[in-house]
N, CA, C and O atoms as a GROMACS GRO file, in nm:
protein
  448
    1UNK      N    1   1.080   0.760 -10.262
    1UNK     CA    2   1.182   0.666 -10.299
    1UNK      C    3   1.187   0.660 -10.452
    1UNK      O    4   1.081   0.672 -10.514
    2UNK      N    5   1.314   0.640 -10.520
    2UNK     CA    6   1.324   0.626 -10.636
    2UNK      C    7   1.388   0.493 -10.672
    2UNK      O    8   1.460   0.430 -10.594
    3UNK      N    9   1.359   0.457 -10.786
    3UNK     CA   10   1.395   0.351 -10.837
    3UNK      C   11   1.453   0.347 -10.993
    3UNK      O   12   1.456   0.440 -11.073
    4UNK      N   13   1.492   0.233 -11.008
    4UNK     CA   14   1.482   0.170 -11.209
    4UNK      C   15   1.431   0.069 -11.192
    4UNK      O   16   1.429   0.006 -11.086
    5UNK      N   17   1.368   0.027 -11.328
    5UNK     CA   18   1.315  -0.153 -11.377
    5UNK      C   19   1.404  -0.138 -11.502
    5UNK      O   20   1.439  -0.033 -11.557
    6UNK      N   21   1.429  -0.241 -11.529
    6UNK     CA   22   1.475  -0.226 -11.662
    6UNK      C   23   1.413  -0.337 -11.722
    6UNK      O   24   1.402  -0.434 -11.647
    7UNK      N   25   1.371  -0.348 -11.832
    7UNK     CA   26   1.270  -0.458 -11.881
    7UNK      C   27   1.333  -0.468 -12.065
    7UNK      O   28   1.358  -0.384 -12.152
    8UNK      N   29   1.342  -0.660 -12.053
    8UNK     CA   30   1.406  -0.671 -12.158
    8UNK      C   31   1.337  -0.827 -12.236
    8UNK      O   32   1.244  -0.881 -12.175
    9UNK      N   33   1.367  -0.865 -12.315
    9UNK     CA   34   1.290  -0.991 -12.348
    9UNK      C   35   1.452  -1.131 -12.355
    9UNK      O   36   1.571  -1.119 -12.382
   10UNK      N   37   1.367  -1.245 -12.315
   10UNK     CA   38   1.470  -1.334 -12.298
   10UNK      C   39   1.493  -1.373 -12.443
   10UNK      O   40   1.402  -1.347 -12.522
   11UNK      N   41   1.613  -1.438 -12.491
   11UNK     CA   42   1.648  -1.504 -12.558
   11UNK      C   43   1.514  -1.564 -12.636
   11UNK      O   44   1.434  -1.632 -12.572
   12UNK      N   45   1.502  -1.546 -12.722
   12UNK     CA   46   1.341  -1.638 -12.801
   12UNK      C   47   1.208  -1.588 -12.777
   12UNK      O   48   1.103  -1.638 -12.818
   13UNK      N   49   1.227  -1.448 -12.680
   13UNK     CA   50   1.090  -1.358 -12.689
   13UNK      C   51   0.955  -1.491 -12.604
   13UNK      O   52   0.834  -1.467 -12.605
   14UNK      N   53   1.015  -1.619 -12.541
   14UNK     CA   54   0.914  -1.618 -12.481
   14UNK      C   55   0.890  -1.593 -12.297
   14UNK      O   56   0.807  -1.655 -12.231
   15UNK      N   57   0.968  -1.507 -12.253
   15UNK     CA   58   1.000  -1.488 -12.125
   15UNK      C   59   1.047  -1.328 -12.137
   15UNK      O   60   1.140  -1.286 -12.208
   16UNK      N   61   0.984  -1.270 -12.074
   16UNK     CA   62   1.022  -1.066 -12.029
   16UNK      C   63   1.067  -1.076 -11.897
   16UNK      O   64   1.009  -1.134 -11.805
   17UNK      N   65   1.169  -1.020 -11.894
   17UNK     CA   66   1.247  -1.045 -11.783
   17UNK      C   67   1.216  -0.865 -11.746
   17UNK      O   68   1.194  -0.776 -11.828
   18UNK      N   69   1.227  -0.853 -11.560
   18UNK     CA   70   1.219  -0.691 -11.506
   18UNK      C   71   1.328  -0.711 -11.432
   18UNK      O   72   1.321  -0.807 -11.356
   19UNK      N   73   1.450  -0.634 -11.431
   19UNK     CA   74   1.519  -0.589 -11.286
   19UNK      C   75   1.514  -0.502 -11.256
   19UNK      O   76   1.551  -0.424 -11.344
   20UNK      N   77   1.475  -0.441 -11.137
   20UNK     CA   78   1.458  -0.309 -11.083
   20UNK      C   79   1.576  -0.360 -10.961
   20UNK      O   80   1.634  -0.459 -10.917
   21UNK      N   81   1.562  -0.196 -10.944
   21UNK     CA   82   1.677  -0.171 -10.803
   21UNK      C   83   1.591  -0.041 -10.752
   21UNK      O   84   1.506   0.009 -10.826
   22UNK      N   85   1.616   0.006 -10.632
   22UNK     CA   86   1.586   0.110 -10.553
   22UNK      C   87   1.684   0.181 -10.490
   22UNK      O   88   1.793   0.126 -10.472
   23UNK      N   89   1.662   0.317 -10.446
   23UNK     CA   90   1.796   0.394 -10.365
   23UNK      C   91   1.744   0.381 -10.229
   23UNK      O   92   1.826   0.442 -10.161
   24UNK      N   93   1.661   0.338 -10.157
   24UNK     CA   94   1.625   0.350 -10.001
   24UNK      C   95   1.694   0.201  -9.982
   24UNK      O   96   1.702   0.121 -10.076
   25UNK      N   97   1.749   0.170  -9.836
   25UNK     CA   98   1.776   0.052  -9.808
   25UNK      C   99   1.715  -0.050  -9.782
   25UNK      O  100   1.779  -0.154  -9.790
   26UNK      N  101   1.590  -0.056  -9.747
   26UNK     CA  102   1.512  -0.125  -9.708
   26UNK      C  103   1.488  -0.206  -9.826
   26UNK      O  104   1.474  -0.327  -9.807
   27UNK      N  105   1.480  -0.158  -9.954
   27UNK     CA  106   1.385  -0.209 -10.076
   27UNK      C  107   1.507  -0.322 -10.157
   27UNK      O  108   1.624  -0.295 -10.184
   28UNK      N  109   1.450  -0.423 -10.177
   28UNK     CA  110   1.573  -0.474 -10.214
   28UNK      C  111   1.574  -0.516 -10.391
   28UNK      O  112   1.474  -0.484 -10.454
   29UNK      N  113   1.656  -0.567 -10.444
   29UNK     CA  114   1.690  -0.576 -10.590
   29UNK      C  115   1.566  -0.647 -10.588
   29UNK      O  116   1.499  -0.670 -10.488
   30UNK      N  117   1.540  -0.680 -10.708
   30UNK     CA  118   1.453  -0.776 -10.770
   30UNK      C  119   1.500  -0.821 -10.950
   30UNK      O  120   1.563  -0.773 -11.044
   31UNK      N  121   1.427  -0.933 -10.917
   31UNK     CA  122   1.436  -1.018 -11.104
   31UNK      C  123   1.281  -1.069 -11.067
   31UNK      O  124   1.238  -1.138 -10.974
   32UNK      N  125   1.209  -1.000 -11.194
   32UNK     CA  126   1.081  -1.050 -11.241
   32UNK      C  127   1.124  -1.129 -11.372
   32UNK      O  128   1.225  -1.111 -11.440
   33UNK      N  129   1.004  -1.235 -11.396
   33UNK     CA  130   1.055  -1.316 -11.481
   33UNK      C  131   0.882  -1.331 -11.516
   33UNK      O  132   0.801  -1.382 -11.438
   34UNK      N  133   0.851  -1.273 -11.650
   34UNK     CA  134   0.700  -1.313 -11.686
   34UNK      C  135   0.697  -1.383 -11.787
   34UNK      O  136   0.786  -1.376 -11.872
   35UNK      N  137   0.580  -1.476 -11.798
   35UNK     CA  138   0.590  -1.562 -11.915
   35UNK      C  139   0.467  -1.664 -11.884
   35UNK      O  140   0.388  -1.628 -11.797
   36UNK      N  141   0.445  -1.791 -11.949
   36UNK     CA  142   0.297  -1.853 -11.961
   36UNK      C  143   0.357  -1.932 -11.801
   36UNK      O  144   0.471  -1.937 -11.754
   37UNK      N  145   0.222  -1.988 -11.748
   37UNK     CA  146   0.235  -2.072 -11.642
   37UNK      C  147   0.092  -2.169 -11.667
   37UNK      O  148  -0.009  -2.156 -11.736
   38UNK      N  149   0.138  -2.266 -11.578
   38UNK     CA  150   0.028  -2.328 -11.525
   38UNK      C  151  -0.139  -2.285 -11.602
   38UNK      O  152  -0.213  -2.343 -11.682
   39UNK      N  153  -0.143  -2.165 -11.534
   39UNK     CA  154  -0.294  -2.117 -11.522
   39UNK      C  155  -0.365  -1.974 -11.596
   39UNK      O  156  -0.471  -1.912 -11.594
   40UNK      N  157  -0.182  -1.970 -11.686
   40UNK     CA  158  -0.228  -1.812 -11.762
   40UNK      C  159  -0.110  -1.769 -11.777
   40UNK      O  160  -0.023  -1.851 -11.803
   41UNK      N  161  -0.084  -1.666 -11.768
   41UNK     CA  162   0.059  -1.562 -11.759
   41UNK      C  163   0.053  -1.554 -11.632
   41UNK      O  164  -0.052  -1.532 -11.572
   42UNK      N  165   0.207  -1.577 -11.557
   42UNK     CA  166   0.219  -1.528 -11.439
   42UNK      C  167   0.353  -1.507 -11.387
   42UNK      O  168   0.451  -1.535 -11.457
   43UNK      N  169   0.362  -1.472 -11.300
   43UNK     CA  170   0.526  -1.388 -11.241
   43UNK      C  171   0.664  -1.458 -11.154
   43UNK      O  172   0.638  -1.444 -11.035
   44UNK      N  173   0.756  -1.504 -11.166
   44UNK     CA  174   0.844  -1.511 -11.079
   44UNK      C  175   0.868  -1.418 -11.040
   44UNK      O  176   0.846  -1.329 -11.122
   45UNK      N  177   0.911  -1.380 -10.940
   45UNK     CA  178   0.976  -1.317 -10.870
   45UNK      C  179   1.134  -1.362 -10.772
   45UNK      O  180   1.151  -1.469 -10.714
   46UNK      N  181   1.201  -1.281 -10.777
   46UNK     CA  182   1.312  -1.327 -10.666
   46UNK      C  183   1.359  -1.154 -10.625
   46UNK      O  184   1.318  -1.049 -10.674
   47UNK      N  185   1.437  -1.173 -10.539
   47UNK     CA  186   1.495  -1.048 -10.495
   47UNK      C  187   1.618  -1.083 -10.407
   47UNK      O  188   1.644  -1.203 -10.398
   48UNK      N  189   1.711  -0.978 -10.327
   48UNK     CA  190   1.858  -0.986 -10.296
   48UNK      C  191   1.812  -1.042 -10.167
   48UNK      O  192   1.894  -1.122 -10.122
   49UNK      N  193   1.691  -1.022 -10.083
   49UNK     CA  194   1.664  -1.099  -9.976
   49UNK      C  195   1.694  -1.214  -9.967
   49UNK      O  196   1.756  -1.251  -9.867
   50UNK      N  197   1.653  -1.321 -10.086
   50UNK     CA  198   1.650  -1.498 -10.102
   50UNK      C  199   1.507  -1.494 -10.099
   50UNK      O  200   1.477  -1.609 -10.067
   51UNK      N  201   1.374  -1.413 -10.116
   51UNK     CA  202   1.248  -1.412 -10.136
   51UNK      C  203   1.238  -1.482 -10.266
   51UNK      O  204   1.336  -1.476 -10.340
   52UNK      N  205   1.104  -1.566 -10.316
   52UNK     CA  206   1.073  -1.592 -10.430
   52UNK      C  207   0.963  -1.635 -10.346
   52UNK      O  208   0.934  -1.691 -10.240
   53UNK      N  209   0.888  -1.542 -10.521
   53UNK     CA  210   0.732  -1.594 -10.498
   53UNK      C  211   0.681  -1.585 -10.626
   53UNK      O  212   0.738  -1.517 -10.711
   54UNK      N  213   0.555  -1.661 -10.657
   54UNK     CA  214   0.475  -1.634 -10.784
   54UNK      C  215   0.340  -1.547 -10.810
   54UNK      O  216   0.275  -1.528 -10.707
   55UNK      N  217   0.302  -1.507 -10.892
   55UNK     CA  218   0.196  -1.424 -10.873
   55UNK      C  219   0.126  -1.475 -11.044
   55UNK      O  220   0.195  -1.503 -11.143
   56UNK      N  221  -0.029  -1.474 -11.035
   56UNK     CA  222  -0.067  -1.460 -11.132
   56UNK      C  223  -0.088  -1.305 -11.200
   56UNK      O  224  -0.086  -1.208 -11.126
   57UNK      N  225  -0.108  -1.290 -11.335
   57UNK     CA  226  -0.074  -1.139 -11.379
   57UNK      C  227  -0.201  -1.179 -11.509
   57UNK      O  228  -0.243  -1.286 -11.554
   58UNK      N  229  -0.226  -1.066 -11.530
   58UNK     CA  230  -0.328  -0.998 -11.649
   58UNK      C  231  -0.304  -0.862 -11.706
   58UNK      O  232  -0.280  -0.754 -11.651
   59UNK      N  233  -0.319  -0.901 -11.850
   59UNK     CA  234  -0.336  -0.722 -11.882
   59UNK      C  235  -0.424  -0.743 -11.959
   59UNK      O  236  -0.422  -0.822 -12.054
   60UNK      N  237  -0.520  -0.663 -11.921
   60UNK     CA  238  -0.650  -0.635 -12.002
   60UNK      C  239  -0.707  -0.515 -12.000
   60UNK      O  240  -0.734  -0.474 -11.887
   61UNK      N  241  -0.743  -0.427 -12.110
   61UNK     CA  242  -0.800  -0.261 -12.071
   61UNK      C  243  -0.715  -0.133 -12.030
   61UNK      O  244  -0.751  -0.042 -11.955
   62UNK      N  245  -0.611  -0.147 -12.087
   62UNK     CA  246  -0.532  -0.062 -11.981
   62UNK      C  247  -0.501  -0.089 -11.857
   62UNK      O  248  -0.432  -0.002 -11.805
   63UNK      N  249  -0.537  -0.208 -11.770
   63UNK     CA  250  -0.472  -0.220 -11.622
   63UNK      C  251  -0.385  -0.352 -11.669
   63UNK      O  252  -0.408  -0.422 -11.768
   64UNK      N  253  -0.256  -0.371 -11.550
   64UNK     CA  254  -0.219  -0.460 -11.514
   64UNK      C  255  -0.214  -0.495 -11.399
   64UNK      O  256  -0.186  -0.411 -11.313
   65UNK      N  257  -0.240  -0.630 -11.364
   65UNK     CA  258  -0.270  -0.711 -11.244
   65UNK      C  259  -0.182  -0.778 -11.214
   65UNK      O  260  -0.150  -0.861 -11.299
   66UNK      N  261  -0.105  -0.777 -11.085
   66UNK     CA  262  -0.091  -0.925 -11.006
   66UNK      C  263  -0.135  -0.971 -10.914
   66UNK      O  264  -0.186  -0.884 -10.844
   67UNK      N  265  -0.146  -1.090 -10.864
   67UNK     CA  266  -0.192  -1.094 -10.704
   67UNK      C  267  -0.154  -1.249 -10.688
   67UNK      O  268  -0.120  -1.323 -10.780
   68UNK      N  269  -0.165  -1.282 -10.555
   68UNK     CA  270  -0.107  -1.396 -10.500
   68UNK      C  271  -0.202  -1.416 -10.345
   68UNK      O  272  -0.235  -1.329 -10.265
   69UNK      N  273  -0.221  -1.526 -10.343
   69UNK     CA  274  -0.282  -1.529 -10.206
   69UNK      C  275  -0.174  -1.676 -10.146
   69UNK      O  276  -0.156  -1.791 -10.189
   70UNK      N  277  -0.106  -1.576  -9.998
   70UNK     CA  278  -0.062  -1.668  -9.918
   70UNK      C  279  -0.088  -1.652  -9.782
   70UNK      O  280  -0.064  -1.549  -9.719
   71UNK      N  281  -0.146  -1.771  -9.731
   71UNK     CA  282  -0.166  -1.752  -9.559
   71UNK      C  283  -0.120  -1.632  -9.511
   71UNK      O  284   0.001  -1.631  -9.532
   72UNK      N  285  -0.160  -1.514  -9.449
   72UNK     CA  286  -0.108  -1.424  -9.352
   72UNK      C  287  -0.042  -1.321  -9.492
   72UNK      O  288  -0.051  -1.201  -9.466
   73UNK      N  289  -0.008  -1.337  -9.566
   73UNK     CA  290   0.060  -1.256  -9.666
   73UNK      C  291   0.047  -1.266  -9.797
   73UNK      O  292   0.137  -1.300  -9.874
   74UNK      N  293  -0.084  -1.232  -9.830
   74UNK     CA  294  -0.172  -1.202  -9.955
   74UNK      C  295  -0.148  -1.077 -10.069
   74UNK      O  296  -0.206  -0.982 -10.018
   75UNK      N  297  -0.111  -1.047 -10.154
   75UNK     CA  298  -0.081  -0.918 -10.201
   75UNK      C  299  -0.175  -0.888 -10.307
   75UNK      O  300  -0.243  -0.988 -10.331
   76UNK      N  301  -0.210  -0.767 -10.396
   76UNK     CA  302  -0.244  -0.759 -10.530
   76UNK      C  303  -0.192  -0.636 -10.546
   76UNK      O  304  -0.151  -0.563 -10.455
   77UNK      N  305  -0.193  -0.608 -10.690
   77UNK     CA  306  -0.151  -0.490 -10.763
   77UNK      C  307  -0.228  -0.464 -10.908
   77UNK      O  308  -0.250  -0.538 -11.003
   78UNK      N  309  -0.259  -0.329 -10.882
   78UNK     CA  310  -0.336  -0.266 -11.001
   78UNK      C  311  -0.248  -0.159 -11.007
   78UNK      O  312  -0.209  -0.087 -10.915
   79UNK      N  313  -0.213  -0.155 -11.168
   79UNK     CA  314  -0.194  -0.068 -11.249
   79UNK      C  315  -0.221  -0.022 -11.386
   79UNK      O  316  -0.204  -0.073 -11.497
   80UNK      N  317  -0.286   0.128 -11.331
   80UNK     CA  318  -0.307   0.127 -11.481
   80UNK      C  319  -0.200   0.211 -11.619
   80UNK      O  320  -0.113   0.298 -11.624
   81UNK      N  321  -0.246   0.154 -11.680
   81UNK     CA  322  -0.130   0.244 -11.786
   81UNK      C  323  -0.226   0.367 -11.879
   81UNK      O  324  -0.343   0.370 -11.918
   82UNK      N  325  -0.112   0.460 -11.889
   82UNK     CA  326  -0.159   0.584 -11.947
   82UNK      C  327  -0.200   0.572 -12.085
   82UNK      O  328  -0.160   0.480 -12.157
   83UNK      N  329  -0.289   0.677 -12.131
   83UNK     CA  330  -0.369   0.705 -12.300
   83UNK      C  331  -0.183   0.649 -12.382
   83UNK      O  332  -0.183   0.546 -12.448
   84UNK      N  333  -0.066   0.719 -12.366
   84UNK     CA  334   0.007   0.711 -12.442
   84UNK      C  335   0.124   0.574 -12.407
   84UNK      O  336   0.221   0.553 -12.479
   85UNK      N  337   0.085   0.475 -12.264
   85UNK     CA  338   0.140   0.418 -12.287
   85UNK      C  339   0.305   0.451 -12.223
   85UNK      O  340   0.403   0.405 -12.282
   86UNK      N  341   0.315   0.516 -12.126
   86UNK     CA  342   0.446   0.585 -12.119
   86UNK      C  343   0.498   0.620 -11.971
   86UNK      O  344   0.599   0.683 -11.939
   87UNK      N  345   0.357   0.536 -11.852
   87UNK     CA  346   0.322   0.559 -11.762
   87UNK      C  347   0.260   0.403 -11.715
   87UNK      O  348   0.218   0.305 -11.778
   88UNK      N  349   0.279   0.433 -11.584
   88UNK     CA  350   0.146   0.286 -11.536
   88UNK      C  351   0.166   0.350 -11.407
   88UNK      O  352   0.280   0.378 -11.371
   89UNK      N  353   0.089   0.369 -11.353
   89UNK     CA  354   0.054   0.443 -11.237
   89UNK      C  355  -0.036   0.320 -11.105
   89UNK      O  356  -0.156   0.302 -11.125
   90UNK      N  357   0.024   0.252 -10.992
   90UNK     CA  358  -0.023   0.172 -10.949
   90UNK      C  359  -0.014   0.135 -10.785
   90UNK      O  360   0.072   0.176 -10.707
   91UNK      N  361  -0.111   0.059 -10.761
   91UNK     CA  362  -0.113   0.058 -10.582
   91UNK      C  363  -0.115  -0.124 -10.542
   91UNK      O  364  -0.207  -0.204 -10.551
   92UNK      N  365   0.044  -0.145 -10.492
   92UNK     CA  366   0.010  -0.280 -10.426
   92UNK      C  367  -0.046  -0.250 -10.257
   92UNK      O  368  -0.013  -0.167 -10.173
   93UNK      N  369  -0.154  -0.370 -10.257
   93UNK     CA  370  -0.221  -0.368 -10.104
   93UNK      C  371  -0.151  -0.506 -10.112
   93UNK      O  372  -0.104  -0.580 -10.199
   94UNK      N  373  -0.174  -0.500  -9.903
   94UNK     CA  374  -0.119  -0.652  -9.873
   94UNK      C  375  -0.226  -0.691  -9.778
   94UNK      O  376  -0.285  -0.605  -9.712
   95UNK      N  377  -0.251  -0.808  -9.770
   95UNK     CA  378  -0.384  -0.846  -9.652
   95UNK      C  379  -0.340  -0.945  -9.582
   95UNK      O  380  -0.322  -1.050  -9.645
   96UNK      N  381  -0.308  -0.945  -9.435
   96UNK     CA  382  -0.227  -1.043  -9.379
   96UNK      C  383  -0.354  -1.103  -9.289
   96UNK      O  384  -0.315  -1.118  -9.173
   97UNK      N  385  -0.481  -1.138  -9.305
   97UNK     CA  386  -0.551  -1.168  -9.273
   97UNK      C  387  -0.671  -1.224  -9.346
   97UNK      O  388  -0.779  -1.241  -9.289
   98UNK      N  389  -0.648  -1.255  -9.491
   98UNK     CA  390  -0.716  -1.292  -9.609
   98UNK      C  391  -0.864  -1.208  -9.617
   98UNK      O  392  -0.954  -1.268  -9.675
   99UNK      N  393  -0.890  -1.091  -9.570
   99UNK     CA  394  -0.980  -1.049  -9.585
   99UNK      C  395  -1.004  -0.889  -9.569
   99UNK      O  396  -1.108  -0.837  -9.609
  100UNK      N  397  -0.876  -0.800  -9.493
  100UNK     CA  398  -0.894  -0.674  -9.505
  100UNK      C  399  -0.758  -0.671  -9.614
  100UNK      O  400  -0.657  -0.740  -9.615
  101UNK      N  401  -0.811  -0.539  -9.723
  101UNK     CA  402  -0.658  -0.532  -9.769
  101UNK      C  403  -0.649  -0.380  -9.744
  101UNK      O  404  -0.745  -0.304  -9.761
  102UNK      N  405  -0.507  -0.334  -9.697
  102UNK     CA  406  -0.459  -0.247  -9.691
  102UNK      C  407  -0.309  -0.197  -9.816
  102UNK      O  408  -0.202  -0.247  -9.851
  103UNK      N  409  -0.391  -0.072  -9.843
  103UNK     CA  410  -0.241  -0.022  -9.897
  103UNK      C  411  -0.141  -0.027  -9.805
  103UNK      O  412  -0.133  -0.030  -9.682
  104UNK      N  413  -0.040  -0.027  -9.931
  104UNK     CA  414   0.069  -0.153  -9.936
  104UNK      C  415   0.249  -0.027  -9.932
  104UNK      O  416   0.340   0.010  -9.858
  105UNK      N  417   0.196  -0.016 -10.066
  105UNK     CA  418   0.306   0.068 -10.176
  105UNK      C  419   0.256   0.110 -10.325
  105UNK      O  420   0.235   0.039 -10.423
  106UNK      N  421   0.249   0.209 -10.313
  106UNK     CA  422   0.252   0.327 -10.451
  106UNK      C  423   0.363   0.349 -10.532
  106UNK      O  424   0.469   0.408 -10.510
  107UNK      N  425   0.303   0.272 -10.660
  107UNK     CA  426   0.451   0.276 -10.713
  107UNK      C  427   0.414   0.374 -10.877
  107UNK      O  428   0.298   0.355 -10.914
  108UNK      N  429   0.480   0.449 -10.950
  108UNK     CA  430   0.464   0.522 -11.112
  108UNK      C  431   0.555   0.475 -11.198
  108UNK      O  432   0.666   0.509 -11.155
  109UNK      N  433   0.565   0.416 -11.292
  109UNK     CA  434   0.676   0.390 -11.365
  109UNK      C  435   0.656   0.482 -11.479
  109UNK      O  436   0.545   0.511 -11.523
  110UNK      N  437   0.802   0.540 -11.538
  110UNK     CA  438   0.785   0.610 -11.652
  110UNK      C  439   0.871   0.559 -11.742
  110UNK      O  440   0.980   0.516 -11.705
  111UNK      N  441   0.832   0.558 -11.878
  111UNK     CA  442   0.930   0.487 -11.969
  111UNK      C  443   1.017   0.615 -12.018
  111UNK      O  444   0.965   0.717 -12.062
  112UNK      N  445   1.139   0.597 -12.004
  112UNK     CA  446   1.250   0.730 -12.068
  112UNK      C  447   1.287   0.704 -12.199
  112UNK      O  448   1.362   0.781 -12.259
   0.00000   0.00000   0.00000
């Protein structure tokens, strides 16, 4: 499956906004919305479904993190980004049982 994100900064640089889209049908639009929260940096999410959810996020070392724990539908994501920065190469698992996680979705982003 292929996709775009397109990633841009809000008005006043304190909010990075992502929209991605996909060509398979199943996958639907999305608006990421990152910026400070509560408990750190962390994620809105929405998509063309009517889904919204939050996720806490980290970047530290070359990886970026999200993850979220909800009853029955738990997710995380590691990615790491390449020596040049031009790449993030990453695997969301989902654990619908708060304790096995299974891959999820494999996702590569490349910056053009």
């Amino acid at each position: 499956m292929h996709g775009e994100a397109r990633v841009e900064w809000l008005e006043g640089r304190a909010f990075l906004m992502q929209r991605a889209t996909a060509d398979h049908p199943d996958a639907p639009d999305s608006l990421w919305v990152i910026g400070p929260g509560p408990d750190g940096l962390q994620v809105d999410y929405f998509d063309s479904r009517g889904v919204r959810r939050v996720y806490a996020t980290s970047l530290r070392d070359g990886e970026l993190r999200f993850w979220r724990a909800a009853p029955g539908f738990s997710q995380r994501f590691l990615g790491r980004i390449s020596a040049d920065g031009r790449e993030i190469d990453g695997l969301w698992q989902l654990s619908t049982d708060d304790a096995t996680w299974n891959d999820d979705l494999r996702m590569r982003f490349r910056r053009r």
